[in-house]
N, C-alpha and C positions, 0 to 999 in steps of 0.2 A: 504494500500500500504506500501511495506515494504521499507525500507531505510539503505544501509551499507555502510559506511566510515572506514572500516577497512582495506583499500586498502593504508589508510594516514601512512605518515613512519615518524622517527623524522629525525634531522638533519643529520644523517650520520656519527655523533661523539658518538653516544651512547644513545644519547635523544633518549627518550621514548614520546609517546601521552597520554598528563596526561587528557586533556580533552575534551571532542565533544559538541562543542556547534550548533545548526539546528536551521535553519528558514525555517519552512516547508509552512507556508502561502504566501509568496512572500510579507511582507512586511519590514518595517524596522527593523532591529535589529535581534540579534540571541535570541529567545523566551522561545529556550528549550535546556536544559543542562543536558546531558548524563554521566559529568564526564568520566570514563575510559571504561564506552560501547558503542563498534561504532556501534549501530544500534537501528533503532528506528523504529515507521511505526503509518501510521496516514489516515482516512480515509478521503472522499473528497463530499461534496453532494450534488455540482452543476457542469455542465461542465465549465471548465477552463484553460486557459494556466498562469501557476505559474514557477515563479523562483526560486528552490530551494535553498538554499545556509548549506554550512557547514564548518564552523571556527574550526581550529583545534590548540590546546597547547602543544607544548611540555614539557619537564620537564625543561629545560631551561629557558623559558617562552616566546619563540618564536612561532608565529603565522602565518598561512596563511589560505588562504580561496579559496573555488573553488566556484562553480555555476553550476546545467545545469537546463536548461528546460522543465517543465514536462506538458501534454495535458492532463488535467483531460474531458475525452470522457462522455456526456450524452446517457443514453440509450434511446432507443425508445418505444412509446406509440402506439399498437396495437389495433385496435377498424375497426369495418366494416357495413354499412345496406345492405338490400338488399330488394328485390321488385322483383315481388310482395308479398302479405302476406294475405290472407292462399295460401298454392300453391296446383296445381293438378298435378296428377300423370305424369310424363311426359315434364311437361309446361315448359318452360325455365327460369328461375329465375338468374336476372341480381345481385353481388353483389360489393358492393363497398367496396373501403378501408377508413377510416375515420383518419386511420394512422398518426401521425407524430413523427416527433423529434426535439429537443431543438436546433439542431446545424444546419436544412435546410432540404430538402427533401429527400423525402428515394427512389432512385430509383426504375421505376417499376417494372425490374427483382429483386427485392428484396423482393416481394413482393410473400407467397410461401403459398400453398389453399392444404386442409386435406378435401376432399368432402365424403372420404370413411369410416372416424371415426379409422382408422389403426395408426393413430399416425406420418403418414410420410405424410410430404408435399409434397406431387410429384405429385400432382391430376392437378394442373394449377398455371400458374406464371403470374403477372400482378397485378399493383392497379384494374382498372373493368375488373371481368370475368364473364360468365356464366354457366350453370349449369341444367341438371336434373334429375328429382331424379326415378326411376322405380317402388318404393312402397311405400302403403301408413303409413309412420310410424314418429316419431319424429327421426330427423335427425340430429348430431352433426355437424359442420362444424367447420372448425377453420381453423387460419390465423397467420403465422410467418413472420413476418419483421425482417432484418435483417439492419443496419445504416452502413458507408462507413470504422468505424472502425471491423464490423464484432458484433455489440454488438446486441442483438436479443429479441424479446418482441412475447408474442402468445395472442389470444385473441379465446374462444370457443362461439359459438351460437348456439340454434337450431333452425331447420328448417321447421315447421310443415305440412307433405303432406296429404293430404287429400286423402280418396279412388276416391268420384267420382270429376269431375268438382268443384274448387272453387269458392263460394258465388254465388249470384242468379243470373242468367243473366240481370234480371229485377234492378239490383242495380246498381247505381251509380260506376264509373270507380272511384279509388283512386284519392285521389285531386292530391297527390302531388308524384312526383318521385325523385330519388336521379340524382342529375345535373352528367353527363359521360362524362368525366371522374370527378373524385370528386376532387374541388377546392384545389390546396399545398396554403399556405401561407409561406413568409419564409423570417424571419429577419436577417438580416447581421449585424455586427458591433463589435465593442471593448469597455471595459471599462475605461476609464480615470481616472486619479490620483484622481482627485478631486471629482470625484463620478460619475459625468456625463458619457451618454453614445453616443458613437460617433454611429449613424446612417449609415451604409454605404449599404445597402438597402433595401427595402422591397418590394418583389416584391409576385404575384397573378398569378399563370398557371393554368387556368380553359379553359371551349371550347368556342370558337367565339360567339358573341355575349352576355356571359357573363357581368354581371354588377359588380364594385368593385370599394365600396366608404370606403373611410379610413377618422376616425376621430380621432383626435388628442386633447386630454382633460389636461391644465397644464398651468402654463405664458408663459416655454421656448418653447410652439408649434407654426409652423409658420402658420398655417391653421388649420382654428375650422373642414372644410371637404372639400375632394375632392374625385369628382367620374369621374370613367372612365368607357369606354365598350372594352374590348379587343375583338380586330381588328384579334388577329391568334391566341396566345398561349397562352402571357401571357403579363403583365402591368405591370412596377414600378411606382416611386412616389416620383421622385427625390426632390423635396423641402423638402422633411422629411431626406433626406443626411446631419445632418449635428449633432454639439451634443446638447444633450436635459438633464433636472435634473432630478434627483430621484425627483418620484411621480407622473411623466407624466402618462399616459395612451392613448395608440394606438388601438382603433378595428378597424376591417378591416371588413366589411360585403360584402358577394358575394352574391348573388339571380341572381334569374332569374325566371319569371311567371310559377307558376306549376311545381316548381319544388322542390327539397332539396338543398339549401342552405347551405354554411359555416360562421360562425361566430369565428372570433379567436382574444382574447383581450392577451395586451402585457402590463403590467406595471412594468417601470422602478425603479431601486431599485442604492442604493449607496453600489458601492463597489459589486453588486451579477448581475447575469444576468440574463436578465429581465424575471417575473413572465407570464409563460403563459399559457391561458385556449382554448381552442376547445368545440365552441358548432355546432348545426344545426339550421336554418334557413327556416321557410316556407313562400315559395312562394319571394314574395315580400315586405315581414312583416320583423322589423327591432329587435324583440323581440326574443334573443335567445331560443331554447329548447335541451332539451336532445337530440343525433342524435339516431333516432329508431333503433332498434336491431333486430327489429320481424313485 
């Protein structure tokens, strides 16, 4: 991200801008000294709201300082399963999105399906859709998200159709299916001075009768676990609203019997926001896995 202060003028008596001092991390002090180039640029690798600031010298040796506000935007993580798996010519194949992003959920029109291998998302919109395919061959599909700043992540799979009927009649049905719509998880909150990170919510939109128990690992947690079953849409978990120390750690497990599950751990860091992972979940086992592809 680039940075110009050459908009700074001296006193209006002749003074000149003999120096640029920037505080591009939003902490104390001016960090970085440009002397007589007003411009600088610095990259950013976690999402953030930072206060810039830039002190400026004239030749005089008078000074002032401005400030603005800058939204360092996370991009988003593109991932999807789908079911069933081998498919047959024809058969309808349900896929999910396993999607998220670092700053809350990704709407479901955001959510944009390449079923044709053309490169262009225009096939279907929606976290779960379905789908089938007319012949039997390895099929690309892919998946674009796009996050509420416009920032965009793709994810490619294939598909594998079989000529006649897949697997034997005689076999066993898959254990397990992907839960429809596929569990959001989605942390709220702000960093504090002191390191700590203020909680302002965590909430779970999966389908009724879902399960979602959240454990809390650390001294500042106020509960080792709590589980709920959402009643329509979705559940929060307000005694975790409040601030907690770097090194806590939050997972949140969703299940439901027979099916794909979400798993998504959060650990709190000092000064960065907070570290998090996306797995799957089967059945009612509390053991995350990789979420299937195929």
């Amino acid at each position: 991200m680039s940075f110009d202060g050459s908009g700074s003028t001296g006193d209006g008596l002749g003074g000149t801008i003999a120096k640029y001092e920037w505080d591009l991390d939003g902490g104390p002090g001016y960090e970085l000294d440009t002397g007589t180039t007003p411009t600088t640029s610095r990259s950013y690798g976690a999402p953030a709201t930072i206060s810039v600031g830039l002190r400026v010298t004239d030749s005089e040796g008078d000074t002032d300082e401005d400030t603005v506000s800058l939204r360092v935007n996370g991009a988003p993580t593109a991932g999807f399963i789908f079911e069933p798996s081998p498919v047959g010519i024809g058969e309808k194949v349900t896929f999910s999105s396993t999607s998220s992003d670092p700053e809350g959920p990704i709407l479901s029109a955001s959510h944009k399906w390449d079923f044709d291998g053309d490169g262009q998302f225009d096939d279907a919109i929606g976290e779960t859709v379905t789908h089938s395919f007319a012949s039997a061959a390895t099929h690309s599909v892919a998946l674009e998200v796009s996050d509420s700043d416009q920032a965009t992540a793709t994810v490619t799979r294939n598909v594998v159709v079989q000529a006649g009927p897949p697997g034997n009649p005689d076999d066993p049905p898959a254990a397990f299916e992907p839960l429809s719509p596929f569990p959001i998880v989605r942390l709220a909150g702000e960093l504090r001075p002191n390191g700590n990170t203020l909680i302002e919510r965590l909430s779970v939109r999966a389908s009724k009768g879902t399960d979602a128990a959240v454990r809390c690992l650390g001294k500042s947690c106020p509960f080792d676990e709590q589980a709920r079953t959402i009643a329509s849409t979705h559940v929060g978990f307000p005694a975790l609203e409040q601030a907690l120390k770097p090194g806590v750690e939050i997972k949140v497990f969703v299940t439901a019997p027979g099916k794909i599950g979400k798993f998504t751990r959060f650990k709190l860091r000092d000064g960065k926001v907070p570290k998090r992972k996306d797995l799957c979940l089967e059945g009612e086992q509390r053991k995350p896995i990789r979420c299937p592809s195929s």
